[in-house]
C-alpha positions in Angstrom: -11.9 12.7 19.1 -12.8 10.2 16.2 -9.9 8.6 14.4 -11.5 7.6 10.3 -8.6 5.6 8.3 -9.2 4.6 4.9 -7.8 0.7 4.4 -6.8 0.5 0.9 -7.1 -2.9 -1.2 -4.4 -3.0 -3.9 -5.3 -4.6 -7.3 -2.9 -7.1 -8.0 -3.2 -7.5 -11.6 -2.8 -4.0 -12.0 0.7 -3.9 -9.3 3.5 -3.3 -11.5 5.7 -3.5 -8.5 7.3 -0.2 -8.7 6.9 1.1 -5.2 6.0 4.4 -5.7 2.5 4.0 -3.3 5.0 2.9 -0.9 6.4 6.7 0.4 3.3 7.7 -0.5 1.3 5.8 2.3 1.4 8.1 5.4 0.4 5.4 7.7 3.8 3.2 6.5 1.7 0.3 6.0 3.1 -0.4 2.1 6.2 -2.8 1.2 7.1 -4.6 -2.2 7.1 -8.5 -1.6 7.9 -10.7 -3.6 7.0 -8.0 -6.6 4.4 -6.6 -5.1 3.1 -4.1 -3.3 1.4 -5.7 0.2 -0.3 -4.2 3.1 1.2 -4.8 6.4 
């Protein structure tokens, strides 16, 4: 069985910084840093 993830890239002139793609992400890969909202 064959595993596909999607990596996102997040526009960071666009980020607001208002978290809402972090419950979203169902990997848990999302957190706000320093304003922003980071892959980890």
């Amino acid at each position: 069985m064959k595993t596909v993830r999607k990596i996102i890239e997040i526009d960071e002139e666009l980020c607001d910084g208002c978290g809402n793609c972090v419950p979203s992400c169902a990997e848990g890969a999302l957190e706000i840093i320093d304003g922003k909202a980071r892959v980890i």
